[in-house]
C-alpha positions in Angstrom: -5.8 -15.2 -11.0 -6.1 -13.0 -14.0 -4.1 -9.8 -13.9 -5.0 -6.9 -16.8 -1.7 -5.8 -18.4 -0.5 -3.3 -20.9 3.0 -3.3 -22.6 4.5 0.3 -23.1 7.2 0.1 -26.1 9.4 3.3 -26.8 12.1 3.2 -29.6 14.3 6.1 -29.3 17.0 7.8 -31.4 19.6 5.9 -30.0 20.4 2.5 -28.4 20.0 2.9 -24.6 22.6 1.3 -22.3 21.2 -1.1 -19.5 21.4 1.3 -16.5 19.1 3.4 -18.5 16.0 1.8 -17.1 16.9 4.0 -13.7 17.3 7.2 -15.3 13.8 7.2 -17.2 11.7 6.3 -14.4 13.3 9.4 -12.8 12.5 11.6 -15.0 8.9 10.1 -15.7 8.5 10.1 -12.1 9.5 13.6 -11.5 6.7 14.3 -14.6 4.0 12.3 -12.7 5.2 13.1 -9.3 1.3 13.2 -8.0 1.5 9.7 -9.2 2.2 7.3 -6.3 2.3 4.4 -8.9 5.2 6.1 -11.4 7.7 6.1 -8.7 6.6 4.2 -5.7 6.5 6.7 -3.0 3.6 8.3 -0.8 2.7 11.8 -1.0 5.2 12.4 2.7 7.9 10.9 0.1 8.3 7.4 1.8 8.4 4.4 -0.5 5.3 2.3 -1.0 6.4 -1.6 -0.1 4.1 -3.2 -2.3 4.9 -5.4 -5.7 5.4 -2.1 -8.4 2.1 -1.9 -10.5 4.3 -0.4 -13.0 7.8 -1.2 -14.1 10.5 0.3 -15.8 13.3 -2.2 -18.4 15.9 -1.9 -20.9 15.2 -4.8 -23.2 17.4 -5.2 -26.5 18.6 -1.3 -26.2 14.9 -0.5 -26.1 12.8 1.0 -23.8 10.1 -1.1 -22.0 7.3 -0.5 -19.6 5.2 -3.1 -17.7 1.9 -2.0 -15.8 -0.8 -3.8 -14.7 -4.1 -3.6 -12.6 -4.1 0.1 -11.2 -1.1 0.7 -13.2 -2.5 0.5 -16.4 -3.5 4.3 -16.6 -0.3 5.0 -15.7 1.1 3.7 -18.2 -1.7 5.0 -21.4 -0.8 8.2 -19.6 3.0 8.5 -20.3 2.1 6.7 -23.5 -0.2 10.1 -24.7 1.6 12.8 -23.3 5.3 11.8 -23.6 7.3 12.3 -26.9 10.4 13.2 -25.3 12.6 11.4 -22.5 15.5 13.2 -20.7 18.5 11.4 -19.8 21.5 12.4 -17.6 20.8 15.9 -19.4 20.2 14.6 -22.9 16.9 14.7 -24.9 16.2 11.6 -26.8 13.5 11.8 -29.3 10.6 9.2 -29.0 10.5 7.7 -32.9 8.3 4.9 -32.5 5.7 4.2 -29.3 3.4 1.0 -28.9 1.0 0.3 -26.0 -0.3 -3.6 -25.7 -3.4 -4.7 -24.1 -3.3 -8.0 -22.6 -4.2 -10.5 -19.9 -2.0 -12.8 -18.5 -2.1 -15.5 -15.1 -0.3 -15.3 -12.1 -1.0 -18.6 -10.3 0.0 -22.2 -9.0 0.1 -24.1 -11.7 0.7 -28.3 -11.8 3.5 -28.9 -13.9 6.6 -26.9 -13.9 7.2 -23.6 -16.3 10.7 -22.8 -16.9 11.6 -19.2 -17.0 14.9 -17.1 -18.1 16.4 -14.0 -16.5 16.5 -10.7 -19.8 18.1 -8.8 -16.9 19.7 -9.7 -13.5 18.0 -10.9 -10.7 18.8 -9.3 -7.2 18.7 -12.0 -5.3 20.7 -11.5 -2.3 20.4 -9.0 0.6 22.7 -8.3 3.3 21.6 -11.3 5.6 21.6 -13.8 2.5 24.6 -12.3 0.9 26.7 -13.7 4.2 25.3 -17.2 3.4 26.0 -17.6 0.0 29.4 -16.6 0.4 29.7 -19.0 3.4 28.5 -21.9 1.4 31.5 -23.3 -0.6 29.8 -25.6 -3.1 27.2 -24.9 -5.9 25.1 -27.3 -4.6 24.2 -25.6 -1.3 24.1 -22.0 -3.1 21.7 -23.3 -5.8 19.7 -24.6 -3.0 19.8 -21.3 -1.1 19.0 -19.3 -4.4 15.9 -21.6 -5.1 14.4 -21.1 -1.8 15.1 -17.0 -2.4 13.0 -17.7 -5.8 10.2 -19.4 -3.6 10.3 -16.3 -1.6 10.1 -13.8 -4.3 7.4 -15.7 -5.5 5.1 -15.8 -2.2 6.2 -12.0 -1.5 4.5 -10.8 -4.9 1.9 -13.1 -4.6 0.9 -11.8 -0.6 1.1 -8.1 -2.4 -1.7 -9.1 -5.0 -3.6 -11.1 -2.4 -3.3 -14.4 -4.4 -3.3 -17.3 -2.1 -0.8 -19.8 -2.8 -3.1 -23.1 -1.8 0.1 -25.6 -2.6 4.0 -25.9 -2.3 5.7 -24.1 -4.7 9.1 -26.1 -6.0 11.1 -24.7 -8.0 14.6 -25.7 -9.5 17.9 -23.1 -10.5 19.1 -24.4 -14.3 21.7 -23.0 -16.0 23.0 -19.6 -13.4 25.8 -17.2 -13.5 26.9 -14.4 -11.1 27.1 -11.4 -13.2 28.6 -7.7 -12.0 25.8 -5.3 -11.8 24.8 -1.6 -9.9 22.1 -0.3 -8.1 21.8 3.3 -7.8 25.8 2.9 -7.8 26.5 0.0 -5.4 28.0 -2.6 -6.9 25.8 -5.7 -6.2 26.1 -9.6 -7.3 22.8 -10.8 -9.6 22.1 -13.7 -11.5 21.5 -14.5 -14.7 20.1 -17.8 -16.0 17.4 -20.1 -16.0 15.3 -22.1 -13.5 12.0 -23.8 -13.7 8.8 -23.7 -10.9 5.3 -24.6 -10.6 4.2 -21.2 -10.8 3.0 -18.7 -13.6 4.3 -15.6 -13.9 3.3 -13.0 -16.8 5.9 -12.5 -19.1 8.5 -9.5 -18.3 7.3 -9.2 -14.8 10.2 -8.8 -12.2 11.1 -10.6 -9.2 13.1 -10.1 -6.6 15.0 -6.6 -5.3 14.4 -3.2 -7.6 12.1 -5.3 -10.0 10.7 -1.1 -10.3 14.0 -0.2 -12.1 13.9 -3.0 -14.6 16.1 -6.3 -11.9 14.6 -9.6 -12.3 12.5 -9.4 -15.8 12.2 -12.9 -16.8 10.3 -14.3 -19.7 8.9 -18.1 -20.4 11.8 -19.6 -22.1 9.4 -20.8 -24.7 8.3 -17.2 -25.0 12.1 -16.4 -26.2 
């Protein structure tokens, strides 16, 4: 299927560290609060559970934004009206801003793509977290972490109503556990590479908190 996309680009006045991505969807949420797709809540505050039409990302100490479909006014929104982000109490001045309109696929495809993580997937919840540390070889952890990526996949593609007419395989490369927080938890994600019969638009998330910025992957031949 074709999905409509734009690419929202700030460069601030300073570097922003990677947890940053959190902290400016709060504060452009709490701007656009009559904006279920900004923060991903209903108007009785409970959270939408649908793939986020718009998402938030810290990529190379810069600010990122990825919206698509409805999202896509969103995003020209914030893109018009914003010249200033607050964060943790701190203005930062907006010195540069880019939006990008494009189109991109999101479908089974019939060779393999392969795909790297910019920031780390959230793989595991509490049920799967059990199992992985269970499972004492790489081998049966890859295994479990490729059929989590399968998962992910079907999940967003349900939410778009994309019907997934074949298997979907796909295979963990190179992967590493890397230290990471969500809205101060520590949690366990993954950083890496894998490869599946699927397209998915570049800088799209997958997996848990894709919202804040988790799971942003890019072709590798994009890179």
């Amino acid at each position: 299927m074709e999905i409509v996309l734009v690419k929202l680009f700030f460069e601030l006045d300073s570097p922003l560290k990677k947890n940053a991505a959190n902290k400016i969807r709060g504060y452009l949420a709490s701007l656009l609060w009559d904006d279920p797709l900004a923060h991903q809540h209903g108007s009785n505050g409970y959270p939408i559970y649908r793939y986020p039409r718009v998402q938030y990302k810290i990529i190379n100490d810069s600010f990122l934004l990825i919206a698509f479909n409805e999202g896509v006014k969103t995003a020209e929104k914030i893109f018009h009206d914003i010249e200033t982000i607050n964060i943790d109490g701190s203005w930062k001045e907006i010195l540069l801003k880019a939006l990008e309109n494009y189109e991109a696929r999101f479908e089974i495809t019939n060779q393999p793509i392969s795909y790297s993580f910019l920031t780390p997937w959230l793989a595991l919840n509490e049920k799967n977290y059990e199992q992985y540390m269970k499972f004492g070889t790489w081998s049966e952890r890859r295994e479990l972490l490729e059929n989590i990526l399968i998962g992910n996949i079907l999940s967003v593609s349900k939410s778009l109503g994309y019907t997934v007419a074949e298997p979907i395989k796909a295979e963990i490369g190179k992967m590493r556990e890397v230290k990471t927080r969500l809205k101060d938890v520590p949690m366990i994600g993954f950083l890496g590479t894998f490869s599946v019969n699927f397209e998915i638009p570049d800088y799209w998330g997958i997996g848990k908190s894709v919202s804040r910025g988790f799971g942003t992957l890019i072709k590798c031949n994009s890179l």
